[in-house]
N, C-alpha and C positions, 0 to 999 in steps of 0.2 A: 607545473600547475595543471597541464592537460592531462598527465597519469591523477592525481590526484582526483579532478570532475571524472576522470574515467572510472574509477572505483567506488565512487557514490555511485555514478549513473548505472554500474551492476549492481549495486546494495539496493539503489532504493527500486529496479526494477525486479529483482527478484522477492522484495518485500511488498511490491504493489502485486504482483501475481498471485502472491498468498493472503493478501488483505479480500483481493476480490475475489479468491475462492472461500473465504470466512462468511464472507454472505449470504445468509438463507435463501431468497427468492431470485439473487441476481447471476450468482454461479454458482459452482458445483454443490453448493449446498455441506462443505467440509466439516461446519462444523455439526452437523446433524452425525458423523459418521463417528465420533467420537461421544454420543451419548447426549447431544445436545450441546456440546464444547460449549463454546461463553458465554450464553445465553441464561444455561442452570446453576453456573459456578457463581456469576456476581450478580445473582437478583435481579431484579427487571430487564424481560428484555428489550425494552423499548429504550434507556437508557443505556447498554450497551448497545444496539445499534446505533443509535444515536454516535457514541464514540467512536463506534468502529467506522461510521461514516464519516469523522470528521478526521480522523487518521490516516482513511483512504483519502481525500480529497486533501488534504495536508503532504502526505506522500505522493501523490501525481501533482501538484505544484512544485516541489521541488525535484521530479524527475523531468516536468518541463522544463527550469530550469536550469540543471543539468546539462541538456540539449540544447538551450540556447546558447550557456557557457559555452560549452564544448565547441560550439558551430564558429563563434564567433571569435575565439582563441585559435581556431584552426585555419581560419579564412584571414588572419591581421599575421 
């Protein structure tokens, strides 16, 4: 069960690193380097941010957790 939260808690933390580099004003601004990436492909950006912020904050509750699993499997 411990390998198994161990292999989300790599998935969803290398999928939170590139969620928050997708962000225009918050990190590295990535998808700007791609021509605009998600912003020009599906129409409003306000609406895709909107998404992409609730798929970040979707993705770091379940990399908490994750963490807490883990913590709590490893300490019983």
């Amino acid at each position: 069960m411990s390998l198994l939260i161990s292999i989300v808690l790599l998935i969803t933390s290398l999928l939170l690193v590139l969620l928050i580099l997708l962000h225009r004003g918050k990190g590295g601004g990535l998808s700007d380097l791609f021509g605009g990436g998600v912003s020009s492909s599906l129409g409003s950006s306000s609406v895709v941010e909107r998404n992409l912020d609730r798929l970040t904050i979707f993705t770091g509750v379940l990399w908490f957790l994750c963490i807490v699993a883990l913590n709590l499997l490893i300490n019983h």
